[in-house]
Structures are given as C-alpha cells and as structure tokens.
VMD Tcl script that builds the backbone (N, CA, C; Angstrom):
set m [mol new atoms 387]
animate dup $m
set s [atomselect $m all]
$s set {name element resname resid chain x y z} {
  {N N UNK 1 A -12.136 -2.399 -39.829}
  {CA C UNK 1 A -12.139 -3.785 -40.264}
  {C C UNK 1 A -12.859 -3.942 -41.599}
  {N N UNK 2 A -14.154 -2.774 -41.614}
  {CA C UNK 2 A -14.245 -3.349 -42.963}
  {C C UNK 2 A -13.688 -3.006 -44.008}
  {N N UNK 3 A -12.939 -1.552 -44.069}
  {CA C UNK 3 A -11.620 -1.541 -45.164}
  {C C UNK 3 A -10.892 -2.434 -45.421}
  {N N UNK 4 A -10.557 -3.574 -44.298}
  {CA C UNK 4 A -9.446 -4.339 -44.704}
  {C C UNK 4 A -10.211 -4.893 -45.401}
  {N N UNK 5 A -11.484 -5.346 -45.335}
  {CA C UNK 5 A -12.514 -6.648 -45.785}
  {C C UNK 5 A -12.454 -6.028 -47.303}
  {N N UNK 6 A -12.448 -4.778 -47.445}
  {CA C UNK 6 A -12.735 -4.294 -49.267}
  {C C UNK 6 A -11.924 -4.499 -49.802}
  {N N UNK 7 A -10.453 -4.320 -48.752}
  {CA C UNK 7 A -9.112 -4.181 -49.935}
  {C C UNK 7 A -9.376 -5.735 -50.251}
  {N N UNK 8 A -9.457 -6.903 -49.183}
  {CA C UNK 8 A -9.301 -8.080 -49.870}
  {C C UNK 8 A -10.376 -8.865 -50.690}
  {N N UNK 9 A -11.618 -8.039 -51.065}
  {CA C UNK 9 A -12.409 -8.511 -51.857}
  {C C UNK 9 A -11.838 -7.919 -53.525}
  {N N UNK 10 A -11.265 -6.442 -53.068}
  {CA C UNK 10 A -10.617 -6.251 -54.854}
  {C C UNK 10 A -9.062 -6.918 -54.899}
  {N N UNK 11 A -8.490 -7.657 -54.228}
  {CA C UNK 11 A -7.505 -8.471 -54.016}
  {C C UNK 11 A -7.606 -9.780 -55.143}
  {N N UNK 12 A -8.802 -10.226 -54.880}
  {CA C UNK 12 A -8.860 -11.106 -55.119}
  {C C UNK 12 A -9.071 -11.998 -56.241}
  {N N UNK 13 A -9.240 -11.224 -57.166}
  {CA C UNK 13 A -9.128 -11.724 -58.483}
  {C C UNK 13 A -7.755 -11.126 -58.422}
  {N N UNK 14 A -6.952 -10.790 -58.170}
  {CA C UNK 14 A -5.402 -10.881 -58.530}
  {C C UNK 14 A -4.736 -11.451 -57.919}
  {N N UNK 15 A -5.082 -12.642 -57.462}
  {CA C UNK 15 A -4.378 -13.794 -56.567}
  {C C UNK 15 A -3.180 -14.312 -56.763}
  {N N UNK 16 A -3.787 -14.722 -58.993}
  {CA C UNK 16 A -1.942 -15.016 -59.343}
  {C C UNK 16 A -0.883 -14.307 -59.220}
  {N N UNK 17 A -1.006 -13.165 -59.086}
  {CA C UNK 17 A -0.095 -11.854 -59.251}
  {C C UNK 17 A 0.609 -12.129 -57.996}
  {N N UNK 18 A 0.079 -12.407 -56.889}
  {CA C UNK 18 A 0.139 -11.683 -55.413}
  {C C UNK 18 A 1.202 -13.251 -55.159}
  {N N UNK 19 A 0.465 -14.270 -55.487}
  {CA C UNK 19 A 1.297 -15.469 -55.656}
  {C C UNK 19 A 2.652 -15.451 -55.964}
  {N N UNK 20 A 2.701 -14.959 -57.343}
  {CA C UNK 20 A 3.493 -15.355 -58.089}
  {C C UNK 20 A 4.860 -14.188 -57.037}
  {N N UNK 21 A 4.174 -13.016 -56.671}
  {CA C UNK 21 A 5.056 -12.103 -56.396}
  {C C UNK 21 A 5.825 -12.654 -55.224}
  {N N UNK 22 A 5.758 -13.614 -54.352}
  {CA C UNK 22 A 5.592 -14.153 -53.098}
  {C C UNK 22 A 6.749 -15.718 -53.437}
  {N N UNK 23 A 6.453 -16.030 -54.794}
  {CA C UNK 23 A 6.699 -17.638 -55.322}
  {C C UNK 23 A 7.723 -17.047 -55.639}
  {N N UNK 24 A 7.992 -15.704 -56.344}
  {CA C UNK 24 A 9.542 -15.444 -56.970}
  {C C UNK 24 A 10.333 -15.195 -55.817}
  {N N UNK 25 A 10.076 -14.331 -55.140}
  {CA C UNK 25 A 11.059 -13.210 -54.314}
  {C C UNK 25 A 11.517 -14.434 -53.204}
  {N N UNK 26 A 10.955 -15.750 -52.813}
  {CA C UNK 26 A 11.035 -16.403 -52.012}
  {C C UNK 26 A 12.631 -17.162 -52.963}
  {N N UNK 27 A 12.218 -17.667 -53.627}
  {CA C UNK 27 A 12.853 -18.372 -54.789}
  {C C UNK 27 A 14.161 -17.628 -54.973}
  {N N UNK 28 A 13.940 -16.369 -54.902}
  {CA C UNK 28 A 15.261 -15.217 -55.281}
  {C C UNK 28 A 16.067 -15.347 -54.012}
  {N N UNK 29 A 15.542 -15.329 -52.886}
  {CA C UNK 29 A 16.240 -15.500 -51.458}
  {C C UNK 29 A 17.160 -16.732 -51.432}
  {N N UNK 30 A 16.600 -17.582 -51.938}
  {CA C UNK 30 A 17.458 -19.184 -51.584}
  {C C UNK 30 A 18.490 -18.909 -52.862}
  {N N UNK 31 A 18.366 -18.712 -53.827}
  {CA C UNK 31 A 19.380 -18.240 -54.818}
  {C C UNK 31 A 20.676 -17.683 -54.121}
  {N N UNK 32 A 19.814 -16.292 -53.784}
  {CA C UNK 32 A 21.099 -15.284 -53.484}
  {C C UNK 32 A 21.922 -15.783 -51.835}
  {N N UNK 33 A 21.557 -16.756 -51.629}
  {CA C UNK 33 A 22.534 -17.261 -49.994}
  {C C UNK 33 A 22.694 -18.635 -50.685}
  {N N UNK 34 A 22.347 -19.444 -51.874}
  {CA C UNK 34 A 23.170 -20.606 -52.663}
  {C C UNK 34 A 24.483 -19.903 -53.400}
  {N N UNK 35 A 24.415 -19.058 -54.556}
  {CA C UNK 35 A 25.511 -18.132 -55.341}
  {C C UNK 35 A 25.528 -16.524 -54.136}
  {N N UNK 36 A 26.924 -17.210 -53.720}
  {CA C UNK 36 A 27.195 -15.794 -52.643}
  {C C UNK 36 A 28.283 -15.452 -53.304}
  {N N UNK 37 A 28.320 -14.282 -52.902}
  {CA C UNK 37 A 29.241 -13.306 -53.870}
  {C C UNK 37 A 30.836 -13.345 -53.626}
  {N N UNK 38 A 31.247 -14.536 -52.493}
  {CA C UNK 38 A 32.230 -15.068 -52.813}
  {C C UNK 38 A 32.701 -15.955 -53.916}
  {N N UNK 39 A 31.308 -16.442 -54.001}
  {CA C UNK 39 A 32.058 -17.909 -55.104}
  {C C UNK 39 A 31.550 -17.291 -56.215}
  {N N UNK 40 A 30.808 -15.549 -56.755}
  {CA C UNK 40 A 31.548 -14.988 -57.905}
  {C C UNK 40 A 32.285 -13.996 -57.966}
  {N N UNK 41 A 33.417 -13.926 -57.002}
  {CA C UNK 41 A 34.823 -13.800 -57.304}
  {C C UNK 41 A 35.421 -14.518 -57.735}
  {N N UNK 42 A 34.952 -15.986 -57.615}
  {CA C UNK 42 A 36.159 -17.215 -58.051}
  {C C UNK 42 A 35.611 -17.241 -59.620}
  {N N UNK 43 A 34.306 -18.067 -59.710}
  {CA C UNK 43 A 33.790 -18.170 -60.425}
  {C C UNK 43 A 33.111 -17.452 -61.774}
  {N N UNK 44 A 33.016 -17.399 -63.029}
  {CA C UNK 44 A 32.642 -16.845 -64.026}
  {C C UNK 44 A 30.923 -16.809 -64.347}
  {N N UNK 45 A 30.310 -18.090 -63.802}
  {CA C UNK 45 A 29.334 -18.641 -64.177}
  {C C UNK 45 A 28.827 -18.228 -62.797}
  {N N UNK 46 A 28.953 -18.382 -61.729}
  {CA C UNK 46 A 27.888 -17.645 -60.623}
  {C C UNK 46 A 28.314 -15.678 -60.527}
  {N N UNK 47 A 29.493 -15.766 -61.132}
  {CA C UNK 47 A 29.693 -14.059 -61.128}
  {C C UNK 47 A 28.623 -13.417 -62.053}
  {N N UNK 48 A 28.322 -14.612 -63.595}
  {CA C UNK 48 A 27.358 -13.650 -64.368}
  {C C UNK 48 A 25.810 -14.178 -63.477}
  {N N UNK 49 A 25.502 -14.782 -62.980}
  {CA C UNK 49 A 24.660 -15.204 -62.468}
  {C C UNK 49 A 23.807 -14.283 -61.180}
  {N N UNK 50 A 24.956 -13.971 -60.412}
  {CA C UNK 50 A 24.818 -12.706 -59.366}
  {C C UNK 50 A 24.698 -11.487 -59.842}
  {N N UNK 51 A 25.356 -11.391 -61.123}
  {CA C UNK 51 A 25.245 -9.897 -61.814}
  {C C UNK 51 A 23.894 -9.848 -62.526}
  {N N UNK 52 A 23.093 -10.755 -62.902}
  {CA C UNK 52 A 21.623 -10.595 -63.674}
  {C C UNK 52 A 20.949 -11.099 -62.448}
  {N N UNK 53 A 20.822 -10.886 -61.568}
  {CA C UNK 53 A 19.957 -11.552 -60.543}
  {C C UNK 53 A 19.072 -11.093 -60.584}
  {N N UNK 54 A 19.233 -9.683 -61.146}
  {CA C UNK 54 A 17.550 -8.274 -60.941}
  {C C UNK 54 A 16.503 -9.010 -61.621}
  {N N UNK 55 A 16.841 -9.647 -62.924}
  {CA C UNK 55 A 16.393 -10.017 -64.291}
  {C C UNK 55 A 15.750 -11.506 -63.721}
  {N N UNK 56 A 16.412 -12.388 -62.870}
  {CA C UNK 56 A 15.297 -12.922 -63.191}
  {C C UNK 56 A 13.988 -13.824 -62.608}
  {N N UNK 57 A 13.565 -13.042 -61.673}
  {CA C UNK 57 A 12.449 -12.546 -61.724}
  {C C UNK 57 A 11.262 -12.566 -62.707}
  {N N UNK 58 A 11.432 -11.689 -63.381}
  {CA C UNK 58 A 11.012 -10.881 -64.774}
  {C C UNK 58 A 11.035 -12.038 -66.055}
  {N N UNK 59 A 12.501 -12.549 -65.951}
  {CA C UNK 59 A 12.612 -13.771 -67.326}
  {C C UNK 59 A 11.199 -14.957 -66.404}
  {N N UNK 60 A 11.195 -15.147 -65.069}
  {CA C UNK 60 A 10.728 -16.294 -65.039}
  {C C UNK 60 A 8.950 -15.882 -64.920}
  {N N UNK 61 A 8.951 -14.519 -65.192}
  {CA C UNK 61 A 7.558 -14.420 -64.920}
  {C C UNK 61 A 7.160 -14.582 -66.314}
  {N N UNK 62 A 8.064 -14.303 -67.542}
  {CA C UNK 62 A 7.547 -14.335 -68.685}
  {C C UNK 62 A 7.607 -15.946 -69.381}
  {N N UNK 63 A 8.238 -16.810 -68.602}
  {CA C UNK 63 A 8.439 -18.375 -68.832}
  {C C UNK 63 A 7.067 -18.703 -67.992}
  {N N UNK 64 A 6.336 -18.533 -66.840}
  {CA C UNK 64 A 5.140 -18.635 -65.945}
  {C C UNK 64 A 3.800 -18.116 -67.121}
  {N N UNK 65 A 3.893 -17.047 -67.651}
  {CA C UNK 65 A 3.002 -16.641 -68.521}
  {C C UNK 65 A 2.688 -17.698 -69.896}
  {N N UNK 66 A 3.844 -18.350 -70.044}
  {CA C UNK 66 A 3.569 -19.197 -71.368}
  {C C UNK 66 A 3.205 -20.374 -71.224}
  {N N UNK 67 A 2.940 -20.895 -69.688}
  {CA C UNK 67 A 2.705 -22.310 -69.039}
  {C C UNK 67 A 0.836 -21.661 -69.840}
  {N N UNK 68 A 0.548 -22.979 -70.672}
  {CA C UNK 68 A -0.877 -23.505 -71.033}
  {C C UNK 68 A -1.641 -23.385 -69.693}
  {N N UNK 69 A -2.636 -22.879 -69.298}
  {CA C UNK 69 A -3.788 -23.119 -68.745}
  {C C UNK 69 A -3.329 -22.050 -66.824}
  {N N UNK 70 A -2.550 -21.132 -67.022}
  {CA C UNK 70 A -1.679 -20.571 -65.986}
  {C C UNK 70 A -3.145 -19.737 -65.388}
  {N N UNK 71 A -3.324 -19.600 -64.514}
  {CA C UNK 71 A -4.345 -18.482 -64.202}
  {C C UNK 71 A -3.658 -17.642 -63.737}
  {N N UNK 72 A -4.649 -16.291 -64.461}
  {CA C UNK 72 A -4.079 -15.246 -64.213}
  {C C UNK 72 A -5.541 -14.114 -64.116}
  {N N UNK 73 A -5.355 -12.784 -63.959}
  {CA C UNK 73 A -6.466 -11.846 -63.549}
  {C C UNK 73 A -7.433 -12.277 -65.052}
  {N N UNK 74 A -8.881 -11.749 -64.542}
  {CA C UNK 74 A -10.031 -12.159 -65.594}
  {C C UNK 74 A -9.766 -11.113 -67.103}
  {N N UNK 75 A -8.953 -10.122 -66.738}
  {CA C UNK 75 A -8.593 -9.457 -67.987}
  {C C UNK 75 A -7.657 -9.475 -68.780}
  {N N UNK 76 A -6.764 -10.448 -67.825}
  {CA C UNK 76 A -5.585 -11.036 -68.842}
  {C C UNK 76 A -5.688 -12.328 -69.674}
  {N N UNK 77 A -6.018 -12.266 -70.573}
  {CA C UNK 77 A -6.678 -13.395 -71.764}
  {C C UNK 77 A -5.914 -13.445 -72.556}
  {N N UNK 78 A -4.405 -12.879 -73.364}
  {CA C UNK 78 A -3.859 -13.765 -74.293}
  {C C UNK 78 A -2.205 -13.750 -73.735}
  {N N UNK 79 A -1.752 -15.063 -74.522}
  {CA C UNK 79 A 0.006 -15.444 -74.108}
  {C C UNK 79 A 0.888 -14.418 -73.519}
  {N N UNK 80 A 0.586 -12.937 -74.662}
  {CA C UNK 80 A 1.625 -11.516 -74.546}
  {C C UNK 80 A 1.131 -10.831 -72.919}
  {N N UNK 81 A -0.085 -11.313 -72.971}
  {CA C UNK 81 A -0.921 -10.234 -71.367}
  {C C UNK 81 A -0.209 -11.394 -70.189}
  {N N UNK 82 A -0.487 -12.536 -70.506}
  {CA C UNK 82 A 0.340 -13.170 -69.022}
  {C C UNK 82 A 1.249 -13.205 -69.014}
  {N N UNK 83 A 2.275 -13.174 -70.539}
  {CA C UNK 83 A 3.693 -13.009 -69.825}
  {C C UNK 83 A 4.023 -11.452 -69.377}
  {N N UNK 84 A 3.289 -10.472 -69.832}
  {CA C UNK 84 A 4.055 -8.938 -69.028}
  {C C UNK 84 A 3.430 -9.185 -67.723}
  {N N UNK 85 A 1.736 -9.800 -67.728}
  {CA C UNK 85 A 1.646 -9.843 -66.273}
  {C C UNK 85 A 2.441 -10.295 -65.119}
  {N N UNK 86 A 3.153 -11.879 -65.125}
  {CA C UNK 86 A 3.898 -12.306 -64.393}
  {C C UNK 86 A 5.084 -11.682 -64.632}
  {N N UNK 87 A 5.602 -10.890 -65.917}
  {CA C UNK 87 A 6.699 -9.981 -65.686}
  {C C UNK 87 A 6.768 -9.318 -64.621}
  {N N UNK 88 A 5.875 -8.466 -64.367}
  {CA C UNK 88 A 5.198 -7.528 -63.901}
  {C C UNK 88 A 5.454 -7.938 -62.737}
  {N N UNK 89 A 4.766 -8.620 -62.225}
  {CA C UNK 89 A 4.986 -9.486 -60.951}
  {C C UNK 89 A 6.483 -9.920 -60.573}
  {N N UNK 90 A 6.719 -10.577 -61.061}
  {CA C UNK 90 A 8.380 -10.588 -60.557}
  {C C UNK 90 A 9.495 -9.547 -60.745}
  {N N UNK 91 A 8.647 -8.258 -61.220}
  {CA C UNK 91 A 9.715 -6.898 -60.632}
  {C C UNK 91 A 9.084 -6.524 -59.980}
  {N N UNK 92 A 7.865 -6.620 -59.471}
  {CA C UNK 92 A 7.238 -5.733 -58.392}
  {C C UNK 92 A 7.670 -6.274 -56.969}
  {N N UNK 93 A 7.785 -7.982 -57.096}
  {CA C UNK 93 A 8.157 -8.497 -55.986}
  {C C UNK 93 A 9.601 -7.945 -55.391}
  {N N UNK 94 A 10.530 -7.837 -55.971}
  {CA C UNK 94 A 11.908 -7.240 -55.306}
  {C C UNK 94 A 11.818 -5.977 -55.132}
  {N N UNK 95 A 11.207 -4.913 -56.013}
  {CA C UNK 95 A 10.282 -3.836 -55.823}
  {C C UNK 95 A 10.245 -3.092 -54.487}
  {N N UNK 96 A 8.687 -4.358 -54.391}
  {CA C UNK 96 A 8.032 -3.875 -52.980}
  {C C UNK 96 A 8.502 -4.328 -51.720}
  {N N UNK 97 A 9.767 -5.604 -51.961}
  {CA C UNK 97 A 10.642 -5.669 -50.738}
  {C C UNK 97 A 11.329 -4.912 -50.207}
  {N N UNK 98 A 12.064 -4.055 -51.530}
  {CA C UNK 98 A 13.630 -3.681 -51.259}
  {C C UNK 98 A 12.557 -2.265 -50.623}
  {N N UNK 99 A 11.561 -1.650 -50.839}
  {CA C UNK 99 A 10.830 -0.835 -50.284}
  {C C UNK 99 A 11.134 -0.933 -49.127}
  {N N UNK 100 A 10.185 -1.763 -48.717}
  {CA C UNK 100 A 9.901 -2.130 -47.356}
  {C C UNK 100 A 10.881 -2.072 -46.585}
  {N N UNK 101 A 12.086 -2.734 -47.193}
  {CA C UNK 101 A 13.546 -2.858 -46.072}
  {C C UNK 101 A 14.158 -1.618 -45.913}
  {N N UNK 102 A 13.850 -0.580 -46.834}
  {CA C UNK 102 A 14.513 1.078 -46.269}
  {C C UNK 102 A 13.690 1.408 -46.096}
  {N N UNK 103 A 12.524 1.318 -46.082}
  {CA C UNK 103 A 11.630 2.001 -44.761}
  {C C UNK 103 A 11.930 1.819 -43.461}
  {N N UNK 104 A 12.026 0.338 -43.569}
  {CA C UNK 104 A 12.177 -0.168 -41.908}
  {C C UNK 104 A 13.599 0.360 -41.037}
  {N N UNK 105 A 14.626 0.557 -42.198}
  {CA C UNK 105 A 16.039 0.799 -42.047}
  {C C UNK 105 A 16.323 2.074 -41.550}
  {N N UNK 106 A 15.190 2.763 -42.426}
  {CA C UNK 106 A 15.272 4.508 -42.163}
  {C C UNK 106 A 14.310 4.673 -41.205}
  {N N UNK 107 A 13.631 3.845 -40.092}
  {CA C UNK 107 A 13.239 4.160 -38.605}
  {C C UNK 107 A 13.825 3.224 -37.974}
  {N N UNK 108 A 14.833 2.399 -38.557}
  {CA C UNK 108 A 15.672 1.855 -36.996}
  {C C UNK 108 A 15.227 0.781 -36.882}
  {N N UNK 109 A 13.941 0.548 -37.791}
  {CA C UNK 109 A 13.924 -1.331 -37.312}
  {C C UNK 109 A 14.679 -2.302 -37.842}
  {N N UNK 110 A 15.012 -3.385 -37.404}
  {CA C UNK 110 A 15.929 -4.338 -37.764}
  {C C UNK 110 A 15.187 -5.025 -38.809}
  {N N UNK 111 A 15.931 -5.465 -39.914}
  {CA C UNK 111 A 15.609 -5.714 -41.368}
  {C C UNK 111 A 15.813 -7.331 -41.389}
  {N N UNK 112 A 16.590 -7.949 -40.395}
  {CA C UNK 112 A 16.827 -9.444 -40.706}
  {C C UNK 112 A 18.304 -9.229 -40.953}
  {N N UNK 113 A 18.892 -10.574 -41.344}
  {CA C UNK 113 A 20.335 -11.021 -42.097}
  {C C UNK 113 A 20.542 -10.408 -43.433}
  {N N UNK 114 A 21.811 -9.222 -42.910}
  {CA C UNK 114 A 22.043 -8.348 -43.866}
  {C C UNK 114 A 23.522 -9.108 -44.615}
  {N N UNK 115 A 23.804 -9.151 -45.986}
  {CA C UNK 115 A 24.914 -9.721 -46.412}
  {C C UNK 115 A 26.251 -8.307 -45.908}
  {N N UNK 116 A 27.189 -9.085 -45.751}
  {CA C UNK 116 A 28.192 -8.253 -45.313}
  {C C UNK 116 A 28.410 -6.995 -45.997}
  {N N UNK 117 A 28.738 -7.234 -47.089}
  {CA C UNK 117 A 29.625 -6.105 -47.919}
  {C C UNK 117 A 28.210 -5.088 -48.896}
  {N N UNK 118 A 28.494 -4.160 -49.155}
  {CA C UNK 118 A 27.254 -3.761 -50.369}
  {C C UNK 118 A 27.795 -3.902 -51.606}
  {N N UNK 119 A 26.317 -3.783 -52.679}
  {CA C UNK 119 A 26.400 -4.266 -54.065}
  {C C UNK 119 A 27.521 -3.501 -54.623}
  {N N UNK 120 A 28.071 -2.664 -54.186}
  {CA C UNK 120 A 29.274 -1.587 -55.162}
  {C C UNK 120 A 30.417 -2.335 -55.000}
  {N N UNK 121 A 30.457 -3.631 -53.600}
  {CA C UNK 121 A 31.746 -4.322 -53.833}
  {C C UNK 121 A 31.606 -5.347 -54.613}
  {N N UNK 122 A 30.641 -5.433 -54.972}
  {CA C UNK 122 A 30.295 -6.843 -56.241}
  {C C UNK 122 A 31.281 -6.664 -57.029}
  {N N UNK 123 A 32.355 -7.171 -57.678}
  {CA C UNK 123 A 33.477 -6.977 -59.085}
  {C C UNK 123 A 32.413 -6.770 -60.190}
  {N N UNK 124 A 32.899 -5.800 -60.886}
  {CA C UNK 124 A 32.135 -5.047 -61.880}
  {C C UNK 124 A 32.964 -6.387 -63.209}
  {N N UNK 125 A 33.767 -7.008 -63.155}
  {CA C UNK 125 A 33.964 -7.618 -64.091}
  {C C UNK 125 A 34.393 -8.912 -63.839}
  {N N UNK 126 A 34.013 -10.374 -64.576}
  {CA C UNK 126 A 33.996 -11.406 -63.879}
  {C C UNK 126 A 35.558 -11.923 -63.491}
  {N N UNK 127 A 35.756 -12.902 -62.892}
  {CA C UNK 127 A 36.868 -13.831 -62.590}
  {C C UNK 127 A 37.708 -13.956 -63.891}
  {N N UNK 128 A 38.813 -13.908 -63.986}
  {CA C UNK 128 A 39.709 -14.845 -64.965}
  {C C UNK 128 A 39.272 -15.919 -65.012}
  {N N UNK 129 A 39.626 -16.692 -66.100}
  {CA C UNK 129 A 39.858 -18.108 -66.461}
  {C C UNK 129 A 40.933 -18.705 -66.147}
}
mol reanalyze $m
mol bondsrecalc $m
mol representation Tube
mol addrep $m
C-alpha cells in the first residue's frame, strides 16, 4: 500500500497530463460511434474525418496548450512546452488504451463493444461525389 501511496504522490504534479489523457480518449470514443465507418463510405467529409482520427488527439492537445492560463506540470513554463505536452498526452492516451485492449485480448478477457469489421476494411480512398 505504500507503493501505491508513492506512485500517487509523484503522480501528482502531472495531473494535467493524466486529465487531459482521460478528457481526449473519452472525447475520441463518442466521435468514433457518432462518424461510423458506414457513413464514410457514403460520405467524403466523415470518410476524411475517420481517416485522421489518430491525429486528433494530438491537434487538440496542441489547441489545449495555447489556452492562456492552462495548467500544466511545474516544468512546463512556455506556449511550445504545453503544446508538445498536451500533444503528448493525447497520443499517449490512445497509446496506452489500444495497449491495454491486446493485452486483455491476448489472455481472453473481454475488451467491451468491438466495431464489426477491422481498420483494413476502412476504404483506403474516399466516396465519390
């Protein structure tokens, strides 16, 4: 018990991080079951939308970094350090999920609501007009 107590005392000045990692990947979930990869087969604008999905994450951690007065760790002190930080953070968040879910996958535990098809049936090129 008191290991856990250490990890979360050096935790804790990286709160925004842990936040932010938690604020995206949540955010990325309701996305990816709003633009389902049916409606970019039809569509041009949710097809490019589903196809940069990795990205953004990453774009919104570097839009989070430029918010005036954002807290972030005590060593990140100028505009360029919080936006790679929350970069940082919103690739680590899909990261340390997609981890987690082939771990669990590769001993047999059940992962939750899996989308039907895999990413290789995504159309590599968008809808006609």
């Amino acid at each position: 018990m008191e290991e856990l107590s250490a990890l979360f005392l050096k935790a804790k000045p990286h709160w925004p991080f842990l936040a932010a990692c938690v604020i995206f990947y949540s955010i990325g979930e309701v996305m990816k079951k709003t633009i389902t990869k049916e409606m970019a087969t039809k569509n041009k604008r949710a097809w490019f939308f589903r196809r940069t999905l990795p990205l953004h994450p990453v774009l919104a951690g570097i839009v989070v970094g430029m918010l005036p007065g954002m807290p972030a760790s005590p060593e990140v002190v100028t505009i360029a350090e919080k936006c790679l930080y929350f970069a940082l953070a919103g690739a680590t968040c899909s990261w340390v999920v997609n981890s987690a879910k082939h771990w669990a996958r590769d001993r047999g535990l059940p992962v939750g609501e899996e989308e039907k098809s895999p990413d290789s049936a995504f159309p590599s090129q968008p809808p006609p007009e």
